[in-house]
PDB file of N, CA, C and O in Angstrom, chain B, residues numbered from 101:
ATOM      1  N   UNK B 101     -17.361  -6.279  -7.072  1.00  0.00           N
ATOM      2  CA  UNK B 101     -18.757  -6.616  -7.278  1.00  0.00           C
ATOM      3  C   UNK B 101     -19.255  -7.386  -6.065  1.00  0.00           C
ATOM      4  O   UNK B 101     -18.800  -8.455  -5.657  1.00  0.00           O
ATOM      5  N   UNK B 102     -20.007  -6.859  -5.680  1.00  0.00           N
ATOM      6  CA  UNK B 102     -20.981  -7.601  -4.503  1.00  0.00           C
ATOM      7  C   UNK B 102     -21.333  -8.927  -5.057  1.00  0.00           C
ATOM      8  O   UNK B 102     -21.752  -9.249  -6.169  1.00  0.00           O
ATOM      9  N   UNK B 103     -20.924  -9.937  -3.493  1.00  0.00           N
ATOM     10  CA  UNK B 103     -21.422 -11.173  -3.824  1.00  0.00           C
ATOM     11  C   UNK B 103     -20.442 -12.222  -2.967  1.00  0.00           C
ATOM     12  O   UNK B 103     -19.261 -11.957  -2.739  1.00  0.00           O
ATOM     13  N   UNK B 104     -20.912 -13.106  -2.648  1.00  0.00           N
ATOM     14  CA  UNK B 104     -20.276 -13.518  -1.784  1.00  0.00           C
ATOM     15  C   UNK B 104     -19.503 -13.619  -0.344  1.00  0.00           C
ATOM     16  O   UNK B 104     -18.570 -14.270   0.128  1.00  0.00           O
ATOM     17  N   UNK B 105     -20.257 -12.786   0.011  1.00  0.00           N
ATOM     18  CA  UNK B 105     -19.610 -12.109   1.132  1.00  0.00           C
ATOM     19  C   UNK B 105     -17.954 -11.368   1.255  1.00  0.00           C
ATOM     20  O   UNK B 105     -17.117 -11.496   2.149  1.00  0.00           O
ATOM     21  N   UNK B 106     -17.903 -10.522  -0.103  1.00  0.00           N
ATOM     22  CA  UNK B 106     -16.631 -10.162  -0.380  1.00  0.00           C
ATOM     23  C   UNK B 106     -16.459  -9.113   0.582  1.00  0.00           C
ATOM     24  O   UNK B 106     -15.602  -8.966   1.454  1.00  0.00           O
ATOM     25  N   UNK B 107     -17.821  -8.143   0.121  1.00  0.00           N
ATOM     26  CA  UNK B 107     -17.850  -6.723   0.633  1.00  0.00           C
ATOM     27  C   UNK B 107     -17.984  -6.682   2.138  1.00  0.00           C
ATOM     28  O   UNK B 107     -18.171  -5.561   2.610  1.00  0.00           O
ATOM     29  N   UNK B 108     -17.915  -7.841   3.091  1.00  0.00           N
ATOM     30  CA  UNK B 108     -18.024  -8.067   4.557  1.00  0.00           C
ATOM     31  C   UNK B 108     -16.974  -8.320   4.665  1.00  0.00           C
ATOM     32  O   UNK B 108     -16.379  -7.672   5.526  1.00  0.00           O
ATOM     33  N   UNK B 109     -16.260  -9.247   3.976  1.00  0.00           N
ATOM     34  CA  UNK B 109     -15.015  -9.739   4.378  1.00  0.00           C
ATOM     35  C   UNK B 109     -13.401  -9.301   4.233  1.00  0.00           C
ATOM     36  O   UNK B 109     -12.363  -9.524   4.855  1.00  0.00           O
ATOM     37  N   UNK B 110     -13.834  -8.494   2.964  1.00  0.00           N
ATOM     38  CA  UNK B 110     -12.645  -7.334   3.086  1.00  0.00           C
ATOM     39  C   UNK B 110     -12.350  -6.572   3.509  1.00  0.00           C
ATOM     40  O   UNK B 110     -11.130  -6.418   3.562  1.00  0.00           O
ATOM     41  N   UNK B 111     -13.265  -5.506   4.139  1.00  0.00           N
ATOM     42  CA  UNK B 111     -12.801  -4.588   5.160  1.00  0.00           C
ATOM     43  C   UNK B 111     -11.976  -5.328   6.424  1.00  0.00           C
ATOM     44  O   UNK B 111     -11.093  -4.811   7.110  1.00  0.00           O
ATOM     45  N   UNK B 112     -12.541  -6.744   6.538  1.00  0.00           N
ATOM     46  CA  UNK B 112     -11.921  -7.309   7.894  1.00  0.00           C
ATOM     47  C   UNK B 112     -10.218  -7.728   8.070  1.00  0.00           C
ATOM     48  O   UNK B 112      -9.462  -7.712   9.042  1.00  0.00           O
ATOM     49  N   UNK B 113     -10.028  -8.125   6.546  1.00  0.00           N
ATOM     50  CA  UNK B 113      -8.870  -8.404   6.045  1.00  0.00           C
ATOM     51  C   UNK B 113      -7.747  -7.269   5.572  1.00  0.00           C
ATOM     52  O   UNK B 113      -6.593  -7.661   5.395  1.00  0.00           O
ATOM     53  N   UNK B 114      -8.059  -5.929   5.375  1.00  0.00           N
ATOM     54  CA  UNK B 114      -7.561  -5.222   4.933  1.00  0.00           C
ATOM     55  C   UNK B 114      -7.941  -3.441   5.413  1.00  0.00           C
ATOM     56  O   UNK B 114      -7.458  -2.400   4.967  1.00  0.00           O
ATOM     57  N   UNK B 115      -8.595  -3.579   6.081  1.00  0.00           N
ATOM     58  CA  UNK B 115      -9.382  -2.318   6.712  1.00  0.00           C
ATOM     59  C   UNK B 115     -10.144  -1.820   5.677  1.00  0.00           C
ATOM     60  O   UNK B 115     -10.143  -1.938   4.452  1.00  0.00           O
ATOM     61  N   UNK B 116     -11.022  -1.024   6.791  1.00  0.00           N
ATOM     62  CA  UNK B 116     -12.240  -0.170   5.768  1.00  0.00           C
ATOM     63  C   UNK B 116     -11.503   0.949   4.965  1.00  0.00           C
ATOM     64  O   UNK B 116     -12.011   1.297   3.898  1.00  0.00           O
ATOM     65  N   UNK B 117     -10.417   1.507   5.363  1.00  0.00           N
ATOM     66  CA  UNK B 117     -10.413   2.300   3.804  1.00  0.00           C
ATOM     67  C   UNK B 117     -10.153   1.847   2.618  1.00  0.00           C
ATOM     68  O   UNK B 117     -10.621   2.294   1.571  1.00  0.00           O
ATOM     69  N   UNK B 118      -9.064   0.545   2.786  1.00  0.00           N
ATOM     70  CA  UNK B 118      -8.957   0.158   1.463  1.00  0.00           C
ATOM     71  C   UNK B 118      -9.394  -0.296   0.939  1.00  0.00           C
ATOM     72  O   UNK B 118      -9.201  -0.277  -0.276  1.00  0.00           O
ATOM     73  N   UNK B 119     -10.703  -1.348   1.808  1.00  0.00           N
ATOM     74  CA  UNK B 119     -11.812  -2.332   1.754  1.00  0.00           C
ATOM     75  C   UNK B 119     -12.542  -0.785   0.292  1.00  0.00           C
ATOM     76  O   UNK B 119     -12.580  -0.715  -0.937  1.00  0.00           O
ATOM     77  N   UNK B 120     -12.850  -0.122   1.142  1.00  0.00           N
ATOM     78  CA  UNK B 120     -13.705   1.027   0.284  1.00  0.00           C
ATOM     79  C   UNK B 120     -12.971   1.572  -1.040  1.00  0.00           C
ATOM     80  O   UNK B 120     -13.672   2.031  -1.941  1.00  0.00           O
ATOM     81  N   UNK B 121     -11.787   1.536  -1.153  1.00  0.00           N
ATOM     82  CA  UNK B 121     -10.941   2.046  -2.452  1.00  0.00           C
ATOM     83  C   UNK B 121     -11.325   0.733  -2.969  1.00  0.00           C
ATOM     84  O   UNK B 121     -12.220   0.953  -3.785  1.00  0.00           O
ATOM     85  N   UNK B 122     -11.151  -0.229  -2.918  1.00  0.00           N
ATOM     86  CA  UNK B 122     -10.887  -1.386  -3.539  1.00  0.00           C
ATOM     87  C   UNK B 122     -12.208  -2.008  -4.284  1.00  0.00           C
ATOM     88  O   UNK B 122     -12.212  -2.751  -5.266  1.00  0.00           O
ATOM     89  N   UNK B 123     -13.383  -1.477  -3.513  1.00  0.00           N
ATOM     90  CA  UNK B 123     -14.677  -2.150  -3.655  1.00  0.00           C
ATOM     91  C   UNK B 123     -15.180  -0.595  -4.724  1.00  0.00           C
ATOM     92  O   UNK B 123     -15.738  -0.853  -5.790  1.00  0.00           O
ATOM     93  N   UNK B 124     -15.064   0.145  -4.546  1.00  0.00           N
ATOM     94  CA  UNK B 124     -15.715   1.823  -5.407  1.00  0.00           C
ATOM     95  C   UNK B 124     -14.699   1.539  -6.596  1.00  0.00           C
ATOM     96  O   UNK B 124     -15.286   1.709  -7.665  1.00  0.00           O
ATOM     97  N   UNK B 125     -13.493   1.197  -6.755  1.00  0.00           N
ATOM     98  CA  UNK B 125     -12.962   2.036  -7.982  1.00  0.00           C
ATOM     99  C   UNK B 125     -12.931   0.473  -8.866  1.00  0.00           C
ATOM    100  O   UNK B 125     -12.879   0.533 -10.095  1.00  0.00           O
ATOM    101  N   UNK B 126     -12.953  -0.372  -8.444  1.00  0.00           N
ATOM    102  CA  UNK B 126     -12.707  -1.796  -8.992  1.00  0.00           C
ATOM    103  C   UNK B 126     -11.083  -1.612  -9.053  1.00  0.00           C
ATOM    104  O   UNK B 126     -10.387  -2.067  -9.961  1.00  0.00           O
ATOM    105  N   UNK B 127     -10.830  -1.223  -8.469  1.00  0.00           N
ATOM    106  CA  UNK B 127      -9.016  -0.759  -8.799  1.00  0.00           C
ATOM    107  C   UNK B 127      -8.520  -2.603  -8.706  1.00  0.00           C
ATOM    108  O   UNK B 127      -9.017  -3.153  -7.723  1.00  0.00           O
ATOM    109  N   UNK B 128      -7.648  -3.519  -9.587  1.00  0.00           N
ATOM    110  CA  UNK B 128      -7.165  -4.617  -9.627  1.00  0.00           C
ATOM    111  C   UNK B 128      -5.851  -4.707  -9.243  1.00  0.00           C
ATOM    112  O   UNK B 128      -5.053  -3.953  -9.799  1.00  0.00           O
ATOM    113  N   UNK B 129      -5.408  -5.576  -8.295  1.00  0.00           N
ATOM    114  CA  UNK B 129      -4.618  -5.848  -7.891  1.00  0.00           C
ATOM    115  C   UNK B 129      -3.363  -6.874  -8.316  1.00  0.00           C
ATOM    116  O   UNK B 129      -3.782  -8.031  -8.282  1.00  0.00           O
ATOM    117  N   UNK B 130      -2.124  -6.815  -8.659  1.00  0.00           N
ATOM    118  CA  UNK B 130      -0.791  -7.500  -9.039  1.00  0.00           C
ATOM    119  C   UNK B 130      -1.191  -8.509  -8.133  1.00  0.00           C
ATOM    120  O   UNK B 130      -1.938  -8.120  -7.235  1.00  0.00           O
ATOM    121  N   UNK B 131      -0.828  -9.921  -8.141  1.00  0.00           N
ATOM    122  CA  UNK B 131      -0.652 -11.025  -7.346  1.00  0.00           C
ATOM    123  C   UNK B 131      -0.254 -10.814  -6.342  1.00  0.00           C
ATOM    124  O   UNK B 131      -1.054 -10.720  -5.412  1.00  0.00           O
ATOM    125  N   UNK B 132       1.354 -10.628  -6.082  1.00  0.00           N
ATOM    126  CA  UNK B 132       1.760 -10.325  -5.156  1.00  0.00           C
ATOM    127  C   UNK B 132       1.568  -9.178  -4.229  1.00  0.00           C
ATOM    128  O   UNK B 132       1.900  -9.310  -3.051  1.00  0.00           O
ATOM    129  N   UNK B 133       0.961  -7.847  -4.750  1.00  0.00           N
ATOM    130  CA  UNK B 133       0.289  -7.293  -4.225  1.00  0.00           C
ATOM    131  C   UNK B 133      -1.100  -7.877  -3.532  1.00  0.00           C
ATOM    132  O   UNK B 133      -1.141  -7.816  -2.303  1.00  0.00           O
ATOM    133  N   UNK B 134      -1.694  -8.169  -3.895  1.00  0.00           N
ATOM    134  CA  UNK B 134      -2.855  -9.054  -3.417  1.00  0.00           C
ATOM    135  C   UNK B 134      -2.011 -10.415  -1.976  1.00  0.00           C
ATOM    136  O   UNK B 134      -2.627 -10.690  -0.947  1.00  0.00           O
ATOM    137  N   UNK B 135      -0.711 -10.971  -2.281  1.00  0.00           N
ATOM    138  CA  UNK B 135      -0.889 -11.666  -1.023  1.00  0.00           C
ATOM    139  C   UNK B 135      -0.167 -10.859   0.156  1.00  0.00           C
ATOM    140  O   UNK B 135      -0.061 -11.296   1.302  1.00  0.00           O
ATOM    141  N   UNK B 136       0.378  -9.461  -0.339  1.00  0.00           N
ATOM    142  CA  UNK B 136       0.748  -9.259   1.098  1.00  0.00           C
ATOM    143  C   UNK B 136      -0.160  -8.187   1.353  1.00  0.00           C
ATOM    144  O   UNK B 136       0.251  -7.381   2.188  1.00  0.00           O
ATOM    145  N   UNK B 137      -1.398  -7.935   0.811  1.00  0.00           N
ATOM    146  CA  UNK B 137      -2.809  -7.240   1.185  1.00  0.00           C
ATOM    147  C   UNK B 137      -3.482  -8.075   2.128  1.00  0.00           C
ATOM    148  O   UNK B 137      -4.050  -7.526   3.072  1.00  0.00           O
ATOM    149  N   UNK B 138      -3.514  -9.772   1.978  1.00  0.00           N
ATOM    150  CA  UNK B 138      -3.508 -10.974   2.663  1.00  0.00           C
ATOM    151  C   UNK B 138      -5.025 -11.384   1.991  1.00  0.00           C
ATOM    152  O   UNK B 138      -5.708 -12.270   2.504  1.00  0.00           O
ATOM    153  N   UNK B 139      -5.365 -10.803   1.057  1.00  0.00           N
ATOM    154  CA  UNK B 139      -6.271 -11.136   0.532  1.00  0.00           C
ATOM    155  C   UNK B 139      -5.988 -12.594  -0.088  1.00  0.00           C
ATOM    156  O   UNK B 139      -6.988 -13.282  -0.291  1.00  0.00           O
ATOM    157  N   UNK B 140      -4.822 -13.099  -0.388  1.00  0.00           N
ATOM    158  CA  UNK B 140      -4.785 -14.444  -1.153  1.00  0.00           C
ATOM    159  C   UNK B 140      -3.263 -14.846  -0.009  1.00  0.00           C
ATOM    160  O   UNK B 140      -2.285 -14.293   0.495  1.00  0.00           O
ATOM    161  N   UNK B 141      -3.805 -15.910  -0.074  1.00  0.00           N
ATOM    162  CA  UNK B 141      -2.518 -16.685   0.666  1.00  0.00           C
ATOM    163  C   UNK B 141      -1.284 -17.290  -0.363  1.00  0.00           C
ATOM    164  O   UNK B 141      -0.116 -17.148  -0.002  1.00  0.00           O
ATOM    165  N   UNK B 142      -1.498 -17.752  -1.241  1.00  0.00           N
ATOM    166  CA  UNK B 142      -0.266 -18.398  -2.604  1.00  0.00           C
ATOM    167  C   UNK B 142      -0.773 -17.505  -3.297  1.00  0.00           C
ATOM    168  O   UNK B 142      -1.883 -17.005  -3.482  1.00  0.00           O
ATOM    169  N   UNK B 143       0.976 -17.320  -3.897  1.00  0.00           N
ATOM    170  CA  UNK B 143       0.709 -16.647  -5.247  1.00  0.00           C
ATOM    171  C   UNK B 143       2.006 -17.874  -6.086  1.00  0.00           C
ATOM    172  O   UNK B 143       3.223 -17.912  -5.902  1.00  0.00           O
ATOM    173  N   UNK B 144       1.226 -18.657  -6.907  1.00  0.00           N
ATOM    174  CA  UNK B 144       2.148 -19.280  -7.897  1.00  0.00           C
ATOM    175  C   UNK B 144       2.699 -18.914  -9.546  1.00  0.00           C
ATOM    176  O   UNK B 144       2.640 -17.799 -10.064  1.00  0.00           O
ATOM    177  N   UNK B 145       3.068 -19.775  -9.987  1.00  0.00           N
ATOM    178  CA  UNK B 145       3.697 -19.359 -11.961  1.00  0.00           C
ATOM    179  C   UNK B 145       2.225 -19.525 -12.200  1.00  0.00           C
ATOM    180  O   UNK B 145       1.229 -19.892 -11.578  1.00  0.00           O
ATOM    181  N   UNK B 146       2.584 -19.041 -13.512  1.00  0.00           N
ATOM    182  CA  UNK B 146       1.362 -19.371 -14.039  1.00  0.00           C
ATOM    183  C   UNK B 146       1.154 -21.229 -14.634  1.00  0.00           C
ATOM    184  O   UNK B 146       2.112 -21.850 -15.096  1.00  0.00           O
ATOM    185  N   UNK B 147       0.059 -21.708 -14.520  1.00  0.00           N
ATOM    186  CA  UNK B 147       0.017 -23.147 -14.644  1.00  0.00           C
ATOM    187  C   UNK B 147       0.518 -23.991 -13.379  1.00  0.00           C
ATOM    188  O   UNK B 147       0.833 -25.180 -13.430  1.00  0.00           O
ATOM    189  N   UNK B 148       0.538 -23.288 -12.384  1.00  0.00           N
ATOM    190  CA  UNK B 148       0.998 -24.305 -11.445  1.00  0.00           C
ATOM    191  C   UNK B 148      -0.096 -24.682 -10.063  1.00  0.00           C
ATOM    192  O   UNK B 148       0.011 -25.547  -9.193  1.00  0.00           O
ATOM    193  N   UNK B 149      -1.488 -23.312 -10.373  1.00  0.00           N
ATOM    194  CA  UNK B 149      -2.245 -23.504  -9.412  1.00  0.00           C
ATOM    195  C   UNK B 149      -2.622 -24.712  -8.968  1.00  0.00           C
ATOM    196  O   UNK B 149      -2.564 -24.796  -7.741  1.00  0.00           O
ATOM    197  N   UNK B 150      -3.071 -25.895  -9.647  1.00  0.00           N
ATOM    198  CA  UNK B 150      -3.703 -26.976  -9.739  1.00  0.00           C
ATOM    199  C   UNK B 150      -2.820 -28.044  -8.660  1.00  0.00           C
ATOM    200  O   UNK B 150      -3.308 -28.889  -7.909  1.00  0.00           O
ATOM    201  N   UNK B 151      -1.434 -27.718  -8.848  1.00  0.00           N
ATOM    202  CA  UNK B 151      -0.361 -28.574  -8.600  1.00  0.00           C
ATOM    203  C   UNK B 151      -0.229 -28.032  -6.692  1.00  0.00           C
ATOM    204  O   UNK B 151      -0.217 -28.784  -5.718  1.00  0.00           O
ATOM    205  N   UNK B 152      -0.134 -26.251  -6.715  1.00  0.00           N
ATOM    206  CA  UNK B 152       0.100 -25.909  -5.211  1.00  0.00           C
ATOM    207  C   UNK B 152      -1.391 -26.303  -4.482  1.00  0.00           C
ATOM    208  O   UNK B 152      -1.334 -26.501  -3.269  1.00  0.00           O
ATOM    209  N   UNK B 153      -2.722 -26.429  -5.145  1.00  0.00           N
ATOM    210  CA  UNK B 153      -4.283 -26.676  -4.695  1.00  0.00           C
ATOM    211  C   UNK B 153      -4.170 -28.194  -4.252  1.00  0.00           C
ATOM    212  O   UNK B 153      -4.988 -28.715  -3.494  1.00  0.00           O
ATOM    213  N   UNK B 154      -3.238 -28.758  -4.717  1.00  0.00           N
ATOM    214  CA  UNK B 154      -3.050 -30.273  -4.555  1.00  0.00           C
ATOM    215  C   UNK B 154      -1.855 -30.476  -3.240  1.00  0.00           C
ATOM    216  O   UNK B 154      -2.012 -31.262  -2.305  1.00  0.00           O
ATOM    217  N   UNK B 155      -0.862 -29.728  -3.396  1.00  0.00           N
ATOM    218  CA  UNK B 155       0.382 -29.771  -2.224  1.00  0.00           C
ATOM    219  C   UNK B 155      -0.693 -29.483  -0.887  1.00  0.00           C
ATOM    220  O   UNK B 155      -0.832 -30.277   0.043  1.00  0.00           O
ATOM    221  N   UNK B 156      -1.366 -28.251  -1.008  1.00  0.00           N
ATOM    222  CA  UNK B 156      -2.622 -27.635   0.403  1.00  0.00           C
ATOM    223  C   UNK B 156      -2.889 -28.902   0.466  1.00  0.00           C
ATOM    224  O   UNK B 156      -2.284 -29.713   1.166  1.00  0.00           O
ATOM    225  N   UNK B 157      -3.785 -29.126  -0.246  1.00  0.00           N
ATOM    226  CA  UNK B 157      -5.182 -30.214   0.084  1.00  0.00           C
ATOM    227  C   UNK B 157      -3.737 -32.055   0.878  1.00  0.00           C
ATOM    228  O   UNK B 157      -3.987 -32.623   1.942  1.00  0.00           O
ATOM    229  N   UNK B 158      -2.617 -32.418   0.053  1.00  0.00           N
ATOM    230  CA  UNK B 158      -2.150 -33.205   0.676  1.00  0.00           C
ATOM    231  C   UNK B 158      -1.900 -32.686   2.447  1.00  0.00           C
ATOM    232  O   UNK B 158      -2.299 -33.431   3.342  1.00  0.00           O
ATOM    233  N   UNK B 159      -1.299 -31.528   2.729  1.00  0.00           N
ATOM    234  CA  UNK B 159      -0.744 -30.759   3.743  1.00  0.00           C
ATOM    235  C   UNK B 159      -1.988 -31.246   4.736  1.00  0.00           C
ATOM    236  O   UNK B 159      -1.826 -32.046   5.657  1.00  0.00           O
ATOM    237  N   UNK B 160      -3.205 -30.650   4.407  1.00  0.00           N
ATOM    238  CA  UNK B 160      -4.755 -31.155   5.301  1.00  0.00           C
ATOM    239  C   UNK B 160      -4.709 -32.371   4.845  1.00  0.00           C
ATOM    240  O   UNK B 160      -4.876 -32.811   5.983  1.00  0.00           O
ATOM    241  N   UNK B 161      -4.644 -33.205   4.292  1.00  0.00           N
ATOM    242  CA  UNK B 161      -5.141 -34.654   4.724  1.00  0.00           C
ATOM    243  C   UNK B 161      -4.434 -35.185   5.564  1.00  0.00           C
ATOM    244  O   UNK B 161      -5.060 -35.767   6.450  1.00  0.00           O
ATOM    245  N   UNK B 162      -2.732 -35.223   5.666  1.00  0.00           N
ATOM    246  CA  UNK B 162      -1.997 -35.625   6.550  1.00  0.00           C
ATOM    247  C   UNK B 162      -2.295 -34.499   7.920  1.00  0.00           C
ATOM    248  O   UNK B 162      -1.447 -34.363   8.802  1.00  0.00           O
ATOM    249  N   UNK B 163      -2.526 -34.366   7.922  1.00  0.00           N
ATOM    250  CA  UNK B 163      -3.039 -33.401   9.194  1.00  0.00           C
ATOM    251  C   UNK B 163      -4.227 -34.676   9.654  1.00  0.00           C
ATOM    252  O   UNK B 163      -3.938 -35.185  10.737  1.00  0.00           O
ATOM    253  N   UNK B 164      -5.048 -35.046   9.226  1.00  0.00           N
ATOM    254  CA  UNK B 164      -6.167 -35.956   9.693  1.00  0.00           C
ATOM    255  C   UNK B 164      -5.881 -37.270  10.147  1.00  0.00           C
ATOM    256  O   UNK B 164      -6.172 -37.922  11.150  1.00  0.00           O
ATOM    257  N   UNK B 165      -5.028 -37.524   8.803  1.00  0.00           N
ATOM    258  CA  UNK B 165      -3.833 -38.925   9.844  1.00  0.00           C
ATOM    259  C   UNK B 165      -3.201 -38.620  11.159  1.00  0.00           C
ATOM    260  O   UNK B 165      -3.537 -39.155  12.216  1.00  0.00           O
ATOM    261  N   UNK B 166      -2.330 -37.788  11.034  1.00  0.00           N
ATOM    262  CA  UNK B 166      -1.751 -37.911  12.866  1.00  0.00           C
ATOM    263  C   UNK B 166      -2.412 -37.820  13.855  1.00  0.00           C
ATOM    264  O   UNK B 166      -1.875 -37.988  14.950  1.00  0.00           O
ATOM    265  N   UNK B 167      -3.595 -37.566  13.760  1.00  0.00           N
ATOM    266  CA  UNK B 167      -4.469 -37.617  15.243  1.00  0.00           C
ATOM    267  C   UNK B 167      -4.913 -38.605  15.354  1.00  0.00           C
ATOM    268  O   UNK B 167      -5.587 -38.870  16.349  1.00  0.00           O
TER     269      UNK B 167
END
């Protein structure tokens, strides 16, 4: 579904044909299929998003300290 700049940004990430299979058929993607499409960078358990959104976000803040 259009919106967000999906339909720009996926062809860039994944090329225009699949950008176009992917965007025409709504075809849904397995997790792990999806991160080595590179469309998603983590793929965690279930219930653990909150916890790896928190490990990222520590990873960038200490990044702001050492400089």
């Amino acid at each position: 579904m259009p919106g967000g700049a999906g339909t720009q940004t996926l062809p860039r990430v994944v090329g225009k044909p699949l950008a176009k299979d992917l965007i025409w058929t709504g075809r849904r993607q397995k997790a792990e299929e999806a991160r080595q499409l590179r469309i998603v960078n983590h793929v965690v358990a279930k219930g653990q998003a909150v916890e790896k959104a928190r490990e990222l976000l520590r990873a960038i803040g200490e990044q702001g300290r050492s400089r």
